[in-house]
N, CA, C and O atoms as CSV, one atom per row, in Angstrom:
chain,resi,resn,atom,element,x,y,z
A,1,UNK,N,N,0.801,5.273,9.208
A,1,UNK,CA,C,1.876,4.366,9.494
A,1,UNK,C,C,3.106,5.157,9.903
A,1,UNK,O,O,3.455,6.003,9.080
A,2,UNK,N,N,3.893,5.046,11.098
A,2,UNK,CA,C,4.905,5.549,11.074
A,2,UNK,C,C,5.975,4.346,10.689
A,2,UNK,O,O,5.764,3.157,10.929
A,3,UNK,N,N,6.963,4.784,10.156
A,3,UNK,CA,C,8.046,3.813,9.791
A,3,UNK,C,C,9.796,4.296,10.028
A,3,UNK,O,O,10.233,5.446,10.003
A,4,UNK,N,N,10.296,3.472,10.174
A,4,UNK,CA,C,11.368,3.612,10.516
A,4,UNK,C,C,12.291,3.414,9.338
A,4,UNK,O,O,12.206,2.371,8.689
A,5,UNK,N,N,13.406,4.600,8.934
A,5,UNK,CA,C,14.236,4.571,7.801
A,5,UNK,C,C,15.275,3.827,7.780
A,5,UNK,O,O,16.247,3.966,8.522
A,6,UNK,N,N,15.104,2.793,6.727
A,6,UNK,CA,C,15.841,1.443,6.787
A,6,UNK,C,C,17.143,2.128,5.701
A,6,UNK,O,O,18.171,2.450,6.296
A,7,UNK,N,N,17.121,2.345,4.204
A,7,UNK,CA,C,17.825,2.264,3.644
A,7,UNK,C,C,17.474,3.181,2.302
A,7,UNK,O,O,16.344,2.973,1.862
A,8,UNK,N,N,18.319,4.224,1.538
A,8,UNK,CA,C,17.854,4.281,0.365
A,8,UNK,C,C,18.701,3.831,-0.823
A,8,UNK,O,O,19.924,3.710,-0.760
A,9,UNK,N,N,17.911,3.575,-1.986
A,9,UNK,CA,C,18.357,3.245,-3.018
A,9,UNK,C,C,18.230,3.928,-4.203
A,9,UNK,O,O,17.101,4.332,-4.478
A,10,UNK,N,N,19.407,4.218,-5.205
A,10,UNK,CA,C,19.116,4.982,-6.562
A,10,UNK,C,C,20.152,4.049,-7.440
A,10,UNK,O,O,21.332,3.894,-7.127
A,11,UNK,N,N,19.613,3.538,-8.424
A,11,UNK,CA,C,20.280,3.071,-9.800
A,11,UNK,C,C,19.716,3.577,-10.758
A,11,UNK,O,O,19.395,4.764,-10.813
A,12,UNK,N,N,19.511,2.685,-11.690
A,12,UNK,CA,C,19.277,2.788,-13.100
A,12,UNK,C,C,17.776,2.938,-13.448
A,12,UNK,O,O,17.426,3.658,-14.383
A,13,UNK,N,N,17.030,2.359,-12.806
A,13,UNK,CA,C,15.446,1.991,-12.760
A,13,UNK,C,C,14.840,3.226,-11.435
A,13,UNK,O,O,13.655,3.508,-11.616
A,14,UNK,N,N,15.226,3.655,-10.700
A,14,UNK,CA,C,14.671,5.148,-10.076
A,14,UNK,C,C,15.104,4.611,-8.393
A,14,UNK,O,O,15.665,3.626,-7.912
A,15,UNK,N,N,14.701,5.436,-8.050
A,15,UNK,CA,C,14.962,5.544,-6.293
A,15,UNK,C,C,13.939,4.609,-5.401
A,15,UNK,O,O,12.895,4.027,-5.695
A,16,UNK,N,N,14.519,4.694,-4.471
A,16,UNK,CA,C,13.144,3.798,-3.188
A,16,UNK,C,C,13.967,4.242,-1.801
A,16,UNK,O,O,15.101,4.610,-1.496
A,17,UNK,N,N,12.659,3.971,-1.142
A,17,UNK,CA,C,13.442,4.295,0.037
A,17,UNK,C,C,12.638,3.227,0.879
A,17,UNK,O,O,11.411,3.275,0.957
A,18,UNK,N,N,13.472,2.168,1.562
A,18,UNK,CA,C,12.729,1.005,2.224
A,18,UNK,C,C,12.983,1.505,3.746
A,18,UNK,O,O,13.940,2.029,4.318
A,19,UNK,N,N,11.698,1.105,4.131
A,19,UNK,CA,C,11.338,1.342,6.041
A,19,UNK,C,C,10.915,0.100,6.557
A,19,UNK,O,O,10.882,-0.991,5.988
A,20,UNK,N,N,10.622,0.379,7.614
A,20,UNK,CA,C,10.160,-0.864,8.837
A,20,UNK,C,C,8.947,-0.169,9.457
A,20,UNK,O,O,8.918,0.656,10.370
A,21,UNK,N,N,8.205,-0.567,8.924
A,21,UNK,CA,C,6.414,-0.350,9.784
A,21,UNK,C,C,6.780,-0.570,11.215
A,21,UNK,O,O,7.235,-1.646,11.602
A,22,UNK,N,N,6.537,0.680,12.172
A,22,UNK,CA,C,6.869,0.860,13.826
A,22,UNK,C,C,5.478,0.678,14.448
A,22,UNK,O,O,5.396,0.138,15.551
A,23,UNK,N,N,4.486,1.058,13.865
A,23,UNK,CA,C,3.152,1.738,14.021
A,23,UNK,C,C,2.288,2.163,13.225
A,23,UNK,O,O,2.599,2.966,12.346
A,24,UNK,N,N,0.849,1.639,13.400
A,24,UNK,CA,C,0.408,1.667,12.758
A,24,UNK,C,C,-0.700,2.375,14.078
A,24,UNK,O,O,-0.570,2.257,15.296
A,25,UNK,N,N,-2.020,3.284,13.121
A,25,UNK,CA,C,-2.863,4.228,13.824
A,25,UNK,C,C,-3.931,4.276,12.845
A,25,UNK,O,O,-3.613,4.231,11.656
A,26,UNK,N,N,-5.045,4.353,13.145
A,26,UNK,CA,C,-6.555,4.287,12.183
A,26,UNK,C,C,-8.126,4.742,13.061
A,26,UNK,O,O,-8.896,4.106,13.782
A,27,UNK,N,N,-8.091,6.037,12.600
A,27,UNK,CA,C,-9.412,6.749,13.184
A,27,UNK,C,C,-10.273,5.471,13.142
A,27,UNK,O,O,-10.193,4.700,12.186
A,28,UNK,N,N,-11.132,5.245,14.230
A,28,UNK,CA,C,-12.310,4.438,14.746
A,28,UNK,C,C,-13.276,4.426,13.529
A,28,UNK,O,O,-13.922,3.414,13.260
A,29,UNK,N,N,-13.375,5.719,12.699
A,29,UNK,CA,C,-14.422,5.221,11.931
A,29,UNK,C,C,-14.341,4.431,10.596
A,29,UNK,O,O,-15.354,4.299,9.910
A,30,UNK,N,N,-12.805,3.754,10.111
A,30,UNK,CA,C,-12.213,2.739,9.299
A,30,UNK,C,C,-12.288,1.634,9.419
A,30,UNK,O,O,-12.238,0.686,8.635
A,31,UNK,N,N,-12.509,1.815,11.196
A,31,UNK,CA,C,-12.137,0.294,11.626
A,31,UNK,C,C,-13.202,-0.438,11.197
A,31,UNK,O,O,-14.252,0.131,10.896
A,32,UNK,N,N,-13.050,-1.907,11.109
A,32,UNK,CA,C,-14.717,-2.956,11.612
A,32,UNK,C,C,-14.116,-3.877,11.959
A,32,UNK,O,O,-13.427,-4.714,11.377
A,33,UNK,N,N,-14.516,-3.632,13.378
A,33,UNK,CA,C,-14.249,-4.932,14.607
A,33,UNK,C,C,-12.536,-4.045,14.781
A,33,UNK,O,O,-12.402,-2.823,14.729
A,34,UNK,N,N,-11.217,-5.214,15.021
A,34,UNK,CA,C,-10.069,-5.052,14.822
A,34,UNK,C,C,-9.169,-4.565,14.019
A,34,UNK,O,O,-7.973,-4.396,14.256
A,35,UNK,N,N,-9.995,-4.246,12.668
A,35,UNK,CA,C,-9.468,-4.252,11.624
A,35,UNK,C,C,-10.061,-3.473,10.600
A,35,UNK,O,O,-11.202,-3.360,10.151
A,36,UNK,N,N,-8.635,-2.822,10.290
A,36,UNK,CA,C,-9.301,-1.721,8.849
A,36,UNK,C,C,-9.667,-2.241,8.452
A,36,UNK,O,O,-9.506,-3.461,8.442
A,37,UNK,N,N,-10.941,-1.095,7.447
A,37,UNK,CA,C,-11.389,-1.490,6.330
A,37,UNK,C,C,-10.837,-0.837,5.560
A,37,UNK,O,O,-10.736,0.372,5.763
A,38,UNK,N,N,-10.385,-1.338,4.604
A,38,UNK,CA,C,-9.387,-0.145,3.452
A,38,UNK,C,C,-10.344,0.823,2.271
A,38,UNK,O,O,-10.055,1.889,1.727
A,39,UNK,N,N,-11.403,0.078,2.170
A,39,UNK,CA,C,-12.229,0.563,1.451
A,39,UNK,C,C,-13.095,2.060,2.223
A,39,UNK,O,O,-13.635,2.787,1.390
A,40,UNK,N,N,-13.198,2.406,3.387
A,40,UNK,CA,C,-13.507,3.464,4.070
A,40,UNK,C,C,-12.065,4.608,4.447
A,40,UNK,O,O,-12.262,5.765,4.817
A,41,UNK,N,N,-10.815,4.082,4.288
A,41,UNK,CA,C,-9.625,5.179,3.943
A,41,UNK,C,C,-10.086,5.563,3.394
A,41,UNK,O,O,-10.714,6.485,3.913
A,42,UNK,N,N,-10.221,5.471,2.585
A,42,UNK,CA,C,-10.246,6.746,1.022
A,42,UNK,C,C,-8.964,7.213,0.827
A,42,UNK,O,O,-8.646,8.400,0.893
A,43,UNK,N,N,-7.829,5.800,0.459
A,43,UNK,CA,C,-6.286,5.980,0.341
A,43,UNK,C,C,-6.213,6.221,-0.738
A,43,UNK,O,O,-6.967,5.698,-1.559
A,44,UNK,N,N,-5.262,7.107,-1.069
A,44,UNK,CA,C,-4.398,7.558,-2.254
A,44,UNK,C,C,-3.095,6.445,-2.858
A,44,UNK,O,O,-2.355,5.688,-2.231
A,45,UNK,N,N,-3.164,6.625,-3.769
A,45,UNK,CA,C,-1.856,6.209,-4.076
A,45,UNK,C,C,-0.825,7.150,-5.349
A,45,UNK,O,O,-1.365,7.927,-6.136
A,46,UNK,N,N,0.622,6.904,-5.341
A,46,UNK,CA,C,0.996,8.207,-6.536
A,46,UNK,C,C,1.544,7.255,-7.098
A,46,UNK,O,O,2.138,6.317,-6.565
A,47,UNK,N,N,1.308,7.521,-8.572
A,47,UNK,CA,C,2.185,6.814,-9.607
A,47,UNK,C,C,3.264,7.873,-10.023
A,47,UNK,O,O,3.180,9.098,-10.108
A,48,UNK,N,N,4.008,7.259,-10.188
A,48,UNK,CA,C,5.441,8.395,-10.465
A,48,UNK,C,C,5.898,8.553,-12.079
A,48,UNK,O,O,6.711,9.307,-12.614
A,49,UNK,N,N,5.119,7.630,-12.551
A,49,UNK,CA,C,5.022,7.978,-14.209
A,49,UNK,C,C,4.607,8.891,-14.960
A,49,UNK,O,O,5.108,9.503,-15.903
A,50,UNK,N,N,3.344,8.929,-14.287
A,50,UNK,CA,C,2.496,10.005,-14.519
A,50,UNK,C,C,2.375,10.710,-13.695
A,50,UNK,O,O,1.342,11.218,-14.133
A,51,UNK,N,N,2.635,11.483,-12.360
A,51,UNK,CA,C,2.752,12.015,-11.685
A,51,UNK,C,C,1.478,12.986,-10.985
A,51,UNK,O,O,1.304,14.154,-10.638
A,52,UNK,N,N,0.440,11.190,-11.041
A,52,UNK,CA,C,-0.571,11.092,-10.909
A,52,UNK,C,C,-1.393,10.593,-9.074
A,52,UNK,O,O,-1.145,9.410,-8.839
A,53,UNK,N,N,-1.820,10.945,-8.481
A,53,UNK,CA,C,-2.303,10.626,-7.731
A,53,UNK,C,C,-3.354,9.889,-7.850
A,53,UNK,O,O,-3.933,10.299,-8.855
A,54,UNK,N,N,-4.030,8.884,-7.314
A,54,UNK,CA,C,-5.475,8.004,-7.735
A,54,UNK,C,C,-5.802,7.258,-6.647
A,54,UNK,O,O,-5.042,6.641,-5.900
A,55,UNK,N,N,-7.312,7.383,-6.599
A,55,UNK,CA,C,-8.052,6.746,-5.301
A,55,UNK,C,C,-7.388,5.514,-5.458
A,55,UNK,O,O,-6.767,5.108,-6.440
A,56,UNK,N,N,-7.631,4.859,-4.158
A,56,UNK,CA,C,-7.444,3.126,-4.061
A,56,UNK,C,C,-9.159,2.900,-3.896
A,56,UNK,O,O,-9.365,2.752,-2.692
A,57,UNK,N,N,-9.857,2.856,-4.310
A,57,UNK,CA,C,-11.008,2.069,-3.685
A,57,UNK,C,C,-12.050,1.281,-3.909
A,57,UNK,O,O,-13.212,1.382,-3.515
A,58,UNK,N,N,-11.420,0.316,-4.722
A,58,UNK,CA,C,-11.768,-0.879,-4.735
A,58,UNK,C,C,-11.043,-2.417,-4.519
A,58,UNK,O,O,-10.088,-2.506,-5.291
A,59,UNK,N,N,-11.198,-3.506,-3.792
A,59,UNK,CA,C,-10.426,-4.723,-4.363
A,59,UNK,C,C,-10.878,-5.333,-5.417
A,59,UNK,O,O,-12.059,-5.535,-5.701
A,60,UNK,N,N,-9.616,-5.733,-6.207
A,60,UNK,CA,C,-9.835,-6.584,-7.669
A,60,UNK,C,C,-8.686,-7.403,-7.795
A,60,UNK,O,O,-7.916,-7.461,-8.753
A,61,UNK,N,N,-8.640,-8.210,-6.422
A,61,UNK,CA,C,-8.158,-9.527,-6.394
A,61,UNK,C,C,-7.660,-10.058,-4.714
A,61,UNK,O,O,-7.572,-9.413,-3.670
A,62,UNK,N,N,-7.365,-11.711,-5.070
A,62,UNK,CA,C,-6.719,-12.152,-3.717
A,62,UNK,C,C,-5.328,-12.526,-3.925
A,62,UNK,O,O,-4.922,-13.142,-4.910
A,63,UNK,N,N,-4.537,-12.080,-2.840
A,63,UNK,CA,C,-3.342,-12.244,-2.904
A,63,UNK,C,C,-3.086,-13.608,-2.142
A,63,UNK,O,O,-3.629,-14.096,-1.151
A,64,UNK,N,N,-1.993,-14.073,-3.018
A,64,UNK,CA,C,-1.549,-14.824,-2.804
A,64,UNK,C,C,-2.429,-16.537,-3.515
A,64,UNK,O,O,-1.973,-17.664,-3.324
A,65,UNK,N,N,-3.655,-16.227,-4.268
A,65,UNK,CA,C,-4.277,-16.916,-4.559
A,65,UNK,C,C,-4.250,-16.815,-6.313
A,65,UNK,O,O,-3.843,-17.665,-7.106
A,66,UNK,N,N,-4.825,-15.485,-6.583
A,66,UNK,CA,C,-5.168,-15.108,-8.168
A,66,UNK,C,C,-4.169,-15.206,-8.922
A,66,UNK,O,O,-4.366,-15.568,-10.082
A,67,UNK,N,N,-2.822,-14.911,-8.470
A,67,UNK,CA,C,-1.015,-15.485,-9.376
A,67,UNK,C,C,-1.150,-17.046,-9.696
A,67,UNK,O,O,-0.589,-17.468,-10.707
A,68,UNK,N,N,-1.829,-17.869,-8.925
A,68,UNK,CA,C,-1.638,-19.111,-8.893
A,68,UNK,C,C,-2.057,-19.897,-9.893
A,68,UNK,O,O,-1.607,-20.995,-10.223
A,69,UNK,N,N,-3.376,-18.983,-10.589
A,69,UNK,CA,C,-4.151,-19.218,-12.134
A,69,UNK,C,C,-2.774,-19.381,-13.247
A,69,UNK,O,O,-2.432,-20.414,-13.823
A,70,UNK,N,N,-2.161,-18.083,-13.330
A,70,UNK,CA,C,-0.858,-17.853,-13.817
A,70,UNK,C,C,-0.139,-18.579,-14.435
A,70,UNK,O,O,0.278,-18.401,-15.579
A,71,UNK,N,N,0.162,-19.868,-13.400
A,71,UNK,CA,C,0.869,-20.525,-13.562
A,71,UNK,C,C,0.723,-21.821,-14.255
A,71,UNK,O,O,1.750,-22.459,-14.486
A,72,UNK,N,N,-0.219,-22.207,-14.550
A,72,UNK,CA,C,-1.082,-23.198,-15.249
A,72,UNK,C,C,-1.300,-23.357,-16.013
A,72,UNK,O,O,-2.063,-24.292,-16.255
């Protein structure tokens, strides 16, 4: 993803730094059809608590659907 530097922030609760997705790019062999598959990234993600890095690779839920139990 390249992104464009919108703004940063530091208070009380830690830093961020918010962007604007410009572009997006994904080797052919992620894709299926139009569209990533996220499960063939083999994306990382860092937790900053633990100052931990950890695969992403599995889904274990739908957005915008599974909050909706929640509420009930």
């Amino acid at each position: 993803m390249e992104c464009e530097f919108i703004e940063y922030q530091d208070d009380e609760y830690g830093c961020e730094v918010i962007g604007k997705v410009v572009k997006v790019t994904a080797d052919e062999n992620v894709m299926n059809g139009e569209n990533v598959d996220v499960e063939l990234v083999n994306a990382i993600a860092f937790d900053p608590y633990t100052h931990g890095y950890y695969k992403v690779t599995e889904r274990v839920g739908n957005a915008f659907k599974d909050g909706l139990q929640l509420k009930k």
